[in-house]
TORPA-4810 file (N, C-alpha, C, O; in nm, 3 decimals):
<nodes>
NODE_1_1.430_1.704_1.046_1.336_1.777_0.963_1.285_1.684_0.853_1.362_1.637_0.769_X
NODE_2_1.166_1.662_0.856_1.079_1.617_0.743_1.111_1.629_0.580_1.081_1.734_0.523_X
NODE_3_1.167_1.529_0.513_1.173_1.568_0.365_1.019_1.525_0.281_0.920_1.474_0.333_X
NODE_4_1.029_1.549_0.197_0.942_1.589_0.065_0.972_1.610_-0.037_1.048_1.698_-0.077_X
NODE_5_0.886_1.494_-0.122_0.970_1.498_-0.294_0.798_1.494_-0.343_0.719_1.415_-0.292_X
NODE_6_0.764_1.585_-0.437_0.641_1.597_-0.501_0.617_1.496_-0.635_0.514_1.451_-0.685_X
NODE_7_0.747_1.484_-0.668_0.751_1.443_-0.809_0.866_1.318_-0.787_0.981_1.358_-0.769_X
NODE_8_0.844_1.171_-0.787_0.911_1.078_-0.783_0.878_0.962_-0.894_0.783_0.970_-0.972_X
NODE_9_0.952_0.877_-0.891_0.994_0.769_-1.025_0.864_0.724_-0.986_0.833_0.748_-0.869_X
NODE_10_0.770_0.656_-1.067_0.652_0.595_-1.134_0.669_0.449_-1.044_0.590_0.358_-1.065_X
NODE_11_0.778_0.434_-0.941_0.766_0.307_-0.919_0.699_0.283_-0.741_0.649_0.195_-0.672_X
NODE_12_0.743_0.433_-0.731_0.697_0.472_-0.570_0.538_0.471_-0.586_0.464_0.413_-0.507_X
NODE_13_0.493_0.547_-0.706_0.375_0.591_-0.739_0.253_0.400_-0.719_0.135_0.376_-0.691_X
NODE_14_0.363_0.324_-0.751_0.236_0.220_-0.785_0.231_0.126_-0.650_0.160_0.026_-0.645_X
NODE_15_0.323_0.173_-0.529_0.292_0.097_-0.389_0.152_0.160_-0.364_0.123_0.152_-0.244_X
NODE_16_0.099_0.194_-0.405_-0.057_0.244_-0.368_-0.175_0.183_-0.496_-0.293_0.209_-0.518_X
NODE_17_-0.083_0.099_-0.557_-0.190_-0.001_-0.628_-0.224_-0.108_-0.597_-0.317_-0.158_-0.661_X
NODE_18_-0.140_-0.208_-0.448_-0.226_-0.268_-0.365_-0.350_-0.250_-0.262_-0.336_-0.278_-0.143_X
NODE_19_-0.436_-0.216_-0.298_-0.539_-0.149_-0.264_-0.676_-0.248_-0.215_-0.774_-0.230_-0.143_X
NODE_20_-0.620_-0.365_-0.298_-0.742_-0.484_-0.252_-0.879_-0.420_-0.372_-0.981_-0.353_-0.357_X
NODE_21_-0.830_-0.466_-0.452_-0.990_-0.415_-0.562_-1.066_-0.499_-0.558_-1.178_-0.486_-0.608_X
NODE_22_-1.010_-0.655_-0.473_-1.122_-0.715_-0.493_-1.297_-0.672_-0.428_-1.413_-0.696_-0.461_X
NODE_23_-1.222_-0.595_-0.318_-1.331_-0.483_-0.244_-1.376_-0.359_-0.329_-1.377_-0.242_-0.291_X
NODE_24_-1.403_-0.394_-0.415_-1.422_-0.263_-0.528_-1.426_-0.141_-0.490_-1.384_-0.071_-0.582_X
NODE_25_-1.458_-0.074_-0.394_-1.490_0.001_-0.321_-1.359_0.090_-0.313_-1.355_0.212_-0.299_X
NODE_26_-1.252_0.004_-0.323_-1.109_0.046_-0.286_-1.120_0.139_-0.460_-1.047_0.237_-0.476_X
NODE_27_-1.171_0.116_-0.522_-1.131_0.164_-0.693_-1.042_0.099_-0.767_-0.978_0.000_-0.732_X
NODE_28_-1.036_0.161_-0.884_-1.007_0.045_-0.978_-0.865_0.074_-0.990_-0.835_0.193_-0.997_X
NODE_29_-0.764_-0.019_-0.993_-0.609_0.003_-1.025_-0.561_0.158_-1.119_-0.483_0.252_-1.103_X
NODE_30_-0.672_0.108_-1.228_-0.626_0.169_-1.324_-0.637_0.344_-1.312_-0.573_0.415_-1.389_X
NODE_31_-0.712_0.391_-1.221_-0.723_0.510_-1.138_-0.571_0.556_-1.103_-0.575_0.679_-1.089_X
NODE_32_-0.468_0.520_-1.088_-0.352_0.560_-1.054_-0.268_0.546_-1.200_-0.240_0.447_-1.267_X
NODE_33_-0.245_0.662_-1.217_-0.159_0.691_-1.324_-0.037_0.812_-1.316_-0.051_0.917_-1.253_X
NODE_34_0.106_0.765_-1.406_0.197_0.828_-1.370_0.212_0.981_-1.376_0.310_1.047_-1.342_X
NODE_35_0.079_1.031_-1.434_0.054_1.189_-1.478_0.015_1.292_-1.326_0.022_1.411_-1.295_X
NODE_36_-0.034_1.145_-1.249_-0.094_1.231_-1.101_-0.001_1.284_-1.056_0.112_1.283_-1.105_X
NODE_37_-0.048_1.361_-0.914_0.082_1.432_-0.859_0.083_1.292_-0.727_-0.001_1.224_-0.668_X
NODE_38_0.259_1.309_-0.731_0.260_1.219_-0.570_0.329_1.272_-0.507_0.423_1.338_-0.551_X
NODE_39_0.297_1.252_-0.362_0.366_1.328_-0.251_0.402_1.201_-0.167_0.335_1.104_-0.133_X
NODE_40_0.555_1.242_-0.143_0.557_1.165_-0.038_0.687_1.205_0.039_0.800_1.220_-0.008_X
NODE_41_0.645_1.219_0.171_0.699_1.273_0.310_0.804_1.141_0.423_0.752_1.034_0.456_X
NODE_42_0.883_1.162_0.447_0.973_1.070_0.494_1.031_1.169_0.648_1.069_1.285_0.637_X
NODE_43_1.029_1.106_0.762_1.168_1.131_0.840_1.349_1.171_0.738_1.429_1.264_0.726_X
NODE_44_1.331_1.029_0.689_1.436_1.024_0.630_1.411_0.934_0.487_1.367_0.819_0.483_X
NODE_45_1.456_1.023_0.361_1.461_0.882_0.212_1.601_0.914_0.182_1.665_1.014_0.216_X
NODE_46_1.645_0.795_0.100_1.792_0.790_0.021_1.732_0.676_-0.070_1.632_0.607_-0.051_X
NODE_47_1.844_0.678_-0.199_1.852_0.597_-0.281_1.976_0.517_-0.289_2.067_0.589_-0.329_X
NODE_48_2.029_0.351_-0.257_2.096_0.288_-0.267_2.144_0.224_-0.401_2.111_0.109_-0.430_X
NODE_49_2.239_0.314_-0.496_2.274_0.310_-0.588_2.283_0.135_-0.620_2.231_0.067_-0.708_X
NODE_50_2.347_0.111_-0.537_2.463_0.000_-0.535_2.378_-0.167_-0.552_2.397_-0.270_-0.617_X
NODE_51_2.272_-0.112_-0.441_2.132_-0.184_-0.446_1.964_-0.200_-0.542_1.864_-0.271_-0.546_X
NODE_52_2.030_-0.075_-0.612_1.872_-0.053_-0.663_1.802_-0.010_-0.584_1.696_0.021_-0.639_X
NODE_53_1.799_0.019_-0.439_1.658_0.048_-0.330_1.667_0.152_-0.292_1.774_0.198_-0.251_X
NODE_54_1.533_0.233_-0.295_1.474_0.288_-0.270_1.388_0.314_-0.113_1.284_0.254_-0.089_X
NODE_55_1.466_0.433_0.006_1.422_0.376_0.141_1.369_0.489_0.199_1.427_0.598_0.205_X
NODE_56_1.268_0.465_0.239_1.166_0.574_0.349_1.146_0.555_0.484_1.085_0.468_0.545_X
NODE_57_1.218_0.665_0.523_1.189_0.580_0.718_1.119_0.745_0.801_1.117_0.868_0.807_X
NODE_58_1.080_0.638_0.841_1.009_0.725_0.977_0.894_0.856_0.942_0.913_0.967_0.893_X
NODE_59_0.769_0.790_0.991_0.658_0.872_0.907_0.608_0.881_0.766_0.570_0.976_0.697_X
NODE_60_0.620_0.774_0.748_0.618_0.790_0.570_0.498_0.803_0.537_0.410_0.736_0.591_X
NODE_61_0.472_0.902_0.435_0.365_0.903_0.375_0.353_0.949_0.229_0.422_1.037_0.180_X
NODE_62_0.266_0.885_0.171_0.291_0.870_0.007_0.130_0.884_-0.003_0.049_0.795_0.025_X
NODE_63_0.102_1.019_-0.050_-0.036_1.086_-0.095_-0.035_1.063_-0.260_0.068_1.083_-0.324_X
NODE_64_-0.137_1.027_-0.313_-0.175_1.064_-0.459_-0.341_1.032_-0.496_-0.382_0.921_-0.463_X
NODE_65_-0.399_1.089_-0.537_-0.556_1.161_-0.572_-0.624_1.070_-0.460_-0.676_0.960_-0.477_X
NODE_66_-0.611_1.138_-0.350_-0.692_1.107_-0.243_-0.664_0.982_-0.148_-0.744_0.946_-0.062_X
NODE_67_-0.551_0.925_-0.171_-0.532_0.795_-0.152_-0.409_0.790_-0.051_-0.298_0.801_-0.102_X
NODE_68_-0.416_0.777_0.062_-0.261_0.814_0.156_-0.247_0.639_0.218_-0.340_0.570_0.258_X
NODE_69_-0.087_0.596_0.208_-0.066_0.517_0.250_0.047_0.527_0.358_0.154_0.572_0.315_X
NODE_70_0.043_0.498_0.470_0.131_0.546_0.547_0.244_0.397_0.621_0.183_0.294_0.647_X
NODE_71_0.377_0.398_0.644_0.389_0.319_0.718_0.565_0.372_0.822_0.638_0.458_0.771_X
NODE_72_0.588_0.334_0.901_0.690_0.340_0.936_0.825_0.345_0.902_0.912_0.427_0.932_X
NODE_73_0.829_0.203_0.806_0.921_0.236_0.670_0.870_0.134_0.555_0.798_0.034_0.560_X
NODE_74_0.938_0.202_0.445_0.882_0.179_0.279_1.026_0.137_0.217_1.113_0.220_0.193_X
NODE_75_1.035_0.035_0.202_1.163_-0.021_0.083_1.120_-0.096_-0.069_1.065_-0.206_-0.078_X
NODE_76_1.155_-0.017_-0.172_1.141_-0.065_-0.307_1.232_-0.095_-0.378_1.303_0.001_-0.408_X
NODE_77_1.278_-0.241_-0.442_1.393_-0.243_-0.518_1.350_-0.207_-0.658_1.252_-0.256_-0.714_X
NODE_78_1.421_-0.131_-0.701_1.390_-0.057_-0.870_1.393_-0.150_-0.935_1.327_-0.123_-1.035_X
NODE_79_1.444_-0.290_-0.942_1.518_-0.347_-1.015_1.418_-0.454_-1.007_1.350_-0.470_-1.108_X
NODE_80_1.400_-0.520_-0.917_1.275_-0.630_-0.930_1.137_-0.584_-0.894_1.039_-0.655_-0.915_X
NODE_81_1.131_-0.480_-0.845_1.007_-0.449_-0.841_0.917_-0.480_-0.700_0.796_-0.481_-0.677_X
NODE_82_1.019_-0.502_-0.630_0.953_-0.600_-0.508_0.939_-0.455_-0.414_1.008_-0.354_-0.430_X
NODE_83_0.832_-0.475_-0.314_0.826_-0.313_-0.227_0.808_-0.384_-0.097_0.763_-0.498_-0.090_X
NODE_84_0.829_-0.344_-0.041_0.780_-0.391_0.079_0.767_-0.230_0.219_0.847_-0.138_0.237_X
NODE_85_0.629_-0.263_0.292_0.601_-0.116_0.384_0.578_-0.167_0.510_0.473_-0.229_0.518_X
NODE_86_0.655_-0.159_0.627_0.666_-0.214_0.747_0.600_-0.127_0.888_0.589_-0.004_0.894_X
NODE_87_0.576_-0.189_0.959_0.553_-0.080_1.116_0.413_0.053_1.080_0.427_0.140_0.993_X
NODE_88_0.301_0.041_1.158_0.181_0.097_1.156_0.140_0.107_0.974_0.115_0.212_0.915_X
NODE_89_0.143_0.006_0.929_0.096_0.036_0.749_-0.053_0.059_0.741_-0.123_-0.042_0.737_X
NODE_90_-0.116_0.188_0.738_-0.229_0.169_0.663_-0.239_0.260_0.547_-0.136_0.326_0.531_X
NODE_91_-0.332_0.280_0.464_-0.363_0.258_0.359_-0.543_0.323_0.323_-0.639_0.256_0.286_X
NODE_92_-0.537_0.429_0.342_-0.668_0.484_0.320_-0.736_0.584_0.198_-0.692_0.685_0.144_X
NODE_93_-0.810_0.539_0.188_-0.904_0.573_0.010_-1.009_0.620_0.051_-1.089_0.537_0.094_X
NODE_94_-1.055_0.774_0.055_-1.194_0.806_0.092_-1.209_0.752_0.247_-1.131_0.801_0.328_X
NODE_95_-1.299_0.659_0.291_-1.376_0.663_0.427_-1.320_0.481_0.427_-1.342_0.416_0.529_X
NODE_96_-1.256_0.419_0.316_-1.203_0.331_0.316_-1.099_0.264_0.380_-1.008_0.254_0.297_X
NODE_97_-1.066_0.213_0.489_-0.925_0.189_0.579_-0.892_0.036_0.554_-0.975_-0.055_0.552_X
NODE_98_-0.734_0.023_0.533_-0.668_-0.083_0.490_-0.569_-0.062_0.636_-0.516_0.049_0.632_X
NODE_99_-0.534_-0.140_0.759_-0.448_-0.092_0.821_-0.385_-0.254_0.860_-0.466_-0.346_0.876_X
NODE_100_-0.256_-0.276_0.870_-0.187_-0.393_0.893_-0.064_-0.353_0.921_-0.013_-0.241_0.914_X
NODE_101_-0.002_-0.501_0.965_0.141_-0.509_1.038_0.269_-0.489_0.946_0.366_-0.424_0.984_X
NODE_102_0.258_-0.559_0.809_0.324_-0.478_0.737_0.259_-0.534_0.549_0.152_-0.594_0.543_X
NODE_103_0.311_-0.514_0.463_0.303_-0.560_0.323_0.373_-0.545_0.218_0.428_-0.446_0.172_X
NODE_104_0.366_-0.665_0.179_0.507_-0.669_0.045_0.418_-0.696_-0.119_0.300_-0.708_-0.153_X
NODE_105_0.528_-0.696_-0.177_0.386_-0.686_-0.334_0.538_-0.668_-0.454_0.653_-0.625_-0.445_X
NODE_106_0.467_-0.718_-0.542_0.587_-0.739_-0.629_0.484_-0.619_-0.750_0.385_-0.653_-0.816_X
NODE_107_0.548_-0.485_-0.747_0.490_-0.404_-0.841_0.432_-0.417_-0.988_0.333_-0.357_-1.028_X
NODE_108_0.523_-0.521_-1.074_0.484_-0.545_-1.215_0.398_-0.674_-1.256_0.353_-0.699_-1.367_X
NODE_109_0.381_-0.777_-1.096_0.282_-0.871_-1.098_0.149_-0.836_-1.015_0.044_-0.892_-1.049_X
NODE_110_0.150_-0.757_-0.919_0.063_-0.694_-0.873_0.010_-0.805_-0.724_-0.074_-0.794_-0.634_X
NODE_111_0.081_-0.877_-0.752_0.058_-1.072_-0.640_0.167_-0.985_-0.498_0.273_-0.929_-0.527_X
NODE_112_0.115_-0.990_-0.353_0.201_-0.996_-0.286_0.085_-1.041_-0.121_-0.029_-1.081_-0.096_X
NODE_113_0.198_-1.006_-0.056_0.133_-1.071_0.093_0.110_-0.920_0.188_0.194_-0.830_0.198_X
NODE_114_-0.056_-0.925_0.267_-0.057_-0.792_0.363_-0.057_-0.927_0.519_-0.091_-1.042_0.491_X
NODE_115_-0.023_-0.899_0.646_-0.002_-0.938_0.749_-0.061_-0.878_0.811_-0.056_-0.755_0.805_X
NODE_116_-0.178_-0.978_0.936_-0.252_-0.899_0.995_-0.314_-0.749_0.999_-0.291_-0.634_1.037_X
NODE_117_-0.403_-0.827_0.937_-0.454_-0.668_0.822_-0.649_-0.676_0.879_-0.720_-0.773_0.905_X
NODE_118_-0.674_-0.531_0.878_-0.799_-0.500_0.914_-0.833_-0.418_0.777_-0.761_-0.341_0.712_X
NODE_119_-0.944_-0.454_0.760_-1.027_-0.383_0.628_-1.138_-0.329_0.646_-1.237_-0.401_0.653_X
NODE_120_-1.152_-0.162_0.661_-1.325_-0.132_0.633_-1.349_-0.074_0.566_-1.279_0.027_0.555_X
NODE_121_-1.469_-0.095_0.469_-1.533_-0.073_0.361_-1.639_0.010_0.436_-1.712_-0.036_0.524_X
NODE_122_-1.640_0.136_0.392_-1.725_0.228_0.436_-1.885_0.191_0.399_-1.968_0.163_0.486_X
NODE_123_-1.912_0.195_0.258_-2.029_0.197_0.193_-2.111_0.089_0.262_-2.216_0.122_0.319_X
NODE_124_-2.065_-0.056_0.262_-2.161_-0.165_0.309_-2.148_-0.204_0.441_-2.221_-0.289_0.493_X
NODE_125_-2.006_-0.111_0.532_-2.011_-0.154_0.696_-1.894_-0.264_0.663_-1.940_-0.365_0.718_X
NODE_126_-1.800_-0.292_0.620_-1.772_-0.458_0.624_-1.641_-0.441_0.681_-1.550_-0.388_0.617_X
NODE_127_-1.625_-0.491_0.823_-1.491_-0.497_0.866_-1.475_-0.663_0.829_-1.559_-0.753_0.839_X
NODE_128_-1.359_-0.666_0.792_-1.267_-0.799_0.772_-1.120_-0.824_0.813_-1.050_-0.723_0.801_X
NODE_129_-1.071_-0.906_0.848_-0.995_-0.891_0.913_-0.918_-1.025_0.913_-0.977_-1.132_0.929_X
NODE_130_-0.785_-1.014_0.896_-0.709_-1.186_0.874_-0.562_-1.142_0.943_-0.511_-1.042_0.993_X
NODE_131_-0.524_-1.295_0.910_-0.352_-1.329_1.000_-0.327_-1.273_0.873_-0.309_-1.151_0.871_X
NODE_132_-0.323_-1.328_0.776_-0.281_-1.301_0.658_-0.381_-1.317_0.469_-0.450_-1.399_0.407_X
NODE_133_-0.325_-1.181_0.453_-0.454_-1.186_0.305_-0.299_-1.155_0.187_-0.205_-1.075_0.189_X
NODE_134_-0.349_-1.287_0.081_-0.243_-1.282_-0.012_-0.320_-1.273_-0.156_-0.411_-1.346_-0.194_X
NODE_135_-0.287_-1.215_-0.193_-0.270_-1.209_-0.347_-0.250_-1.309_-0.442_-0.162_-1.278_-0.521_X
NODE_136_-0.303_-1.424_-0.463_-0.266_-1.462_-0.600_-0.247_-1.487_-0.776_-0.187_-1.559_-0.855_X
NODE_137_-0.326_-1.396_-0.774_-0.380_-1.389_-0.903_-0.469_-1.250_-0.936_-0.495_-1.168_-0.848_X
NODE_138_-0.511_-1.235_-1.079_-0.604_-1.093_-1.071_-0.684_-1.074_-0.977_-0.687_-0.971_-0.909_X
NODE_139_-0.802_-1.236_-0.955_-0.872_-1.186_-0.874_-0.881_-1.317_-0.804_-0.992_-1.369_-0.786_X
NODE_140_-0.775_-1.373_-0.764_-0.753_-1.453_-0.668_-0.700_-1.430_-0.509_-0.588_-1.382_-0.491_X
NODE_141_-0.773_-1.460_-0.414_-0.724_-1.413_-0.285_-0.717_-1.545_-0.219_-0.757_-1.646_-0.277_X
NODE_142_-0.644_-1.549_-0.049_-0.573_-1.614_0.050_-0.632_-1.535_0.150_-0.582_-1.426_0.179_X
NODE_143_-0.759_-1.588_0.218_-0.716_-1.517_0.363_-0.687_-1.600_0.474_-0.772_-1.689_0.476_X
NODE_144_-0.613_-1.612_0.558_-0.575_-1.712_0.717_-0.650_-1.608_0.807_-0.647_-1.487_0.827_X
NODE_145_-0.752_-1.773_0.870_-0.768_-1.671_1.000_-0.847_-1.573_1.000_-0.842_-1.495_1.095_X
NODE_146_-0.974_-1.543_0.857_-1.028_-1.418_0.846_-1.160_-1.393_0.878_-1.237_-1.489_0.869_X
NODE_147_-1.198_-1.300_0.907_-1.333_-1.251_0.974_-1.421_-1.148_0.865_-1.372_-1.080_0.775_X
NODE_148_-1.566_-1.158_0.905_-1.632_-1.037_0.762_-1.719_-1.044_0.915_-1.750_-1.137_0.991_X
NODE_149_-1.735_-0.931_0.917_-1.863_-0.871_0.946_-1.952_-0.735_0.925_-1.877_-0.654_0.870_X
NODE_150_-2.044_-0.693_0.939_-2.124_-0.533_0.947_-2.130_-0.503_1.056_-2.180_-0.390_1.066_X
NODE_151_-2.100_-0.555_1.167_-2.156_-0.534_1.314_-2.030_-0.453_1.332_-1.920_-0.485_1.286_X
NODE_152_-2.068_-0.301_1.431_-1.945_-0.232_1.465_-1.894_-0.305_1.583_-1.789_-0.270_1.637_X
</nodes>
């Protein structure tokens, strides 16, 4: 049976602030705040005292103001901040789709790595698409291997 927690720690809340703003389109970080409501649905979650982590398996999904990110499983250490969301990860905002193999992200630097990742930007048509798109900086990116186009 499916669990569900409506109301979780502020740290689950910000795996949905890798969003790729450099695509503006995705919206602006600052749009996610700890006052929203978040939902998020698991096969199975527990908290690993012992570890600091935080674990979501099977079906995961983590809703907040319009924004659903889904992946197979979701691990966050409380403690460093590091998240990482594995197996079918996407990531959708409006008509916006983020979908990849998996992604890690260090929550309080906002810098992490998505893996074979497809991107479409509704408004201008723009599928893009890489081995790998990294994060380095505010508005510094890494893509391997990446593709832009408008053509469906």
């Amino acid at each position: 049976m499916p669990q569900s927690i409506k109301s979780l720690p502020p740290l689950f809340l910000l795996l949905l602030l890798f969003s790729f703003p450099v695509f503006g389109e995705f919206g602006p970080l600052e749009q996610f705040t700890t006052e929203e409501a978040v939902s998020i649905k698991a096969d199975k979650m527990y908290y690993d005292q012992k570890k600091n982590l935080y674990h979501a398996e099977g079906n995961v999904a983590i809703e907040q103001k319009g924004a659903v990110l889904r992946a197979d499983t979701i691990l966050l250490d409380s403690i460093t901040k590091d998240a990482e969301a594995r197996g079918n990860v996407s990531l959708q905002q409006g008509e916006n789709i983020l979908s990849c193999d998996s992604l890690d992200i260090n929550l309080d630097t906002q810098l992490g790595t998505v893996s074979h990742a497809n991107i479409f930007v509704k408004e201008d048509n723009y599928h893009i698409g890489g081995e790998q798109f990294e994060k380095l900086g505010e508005n510094k990116y890494k893509i391997l291997k990446g593709t832009l186009t408008t053509c469906d």
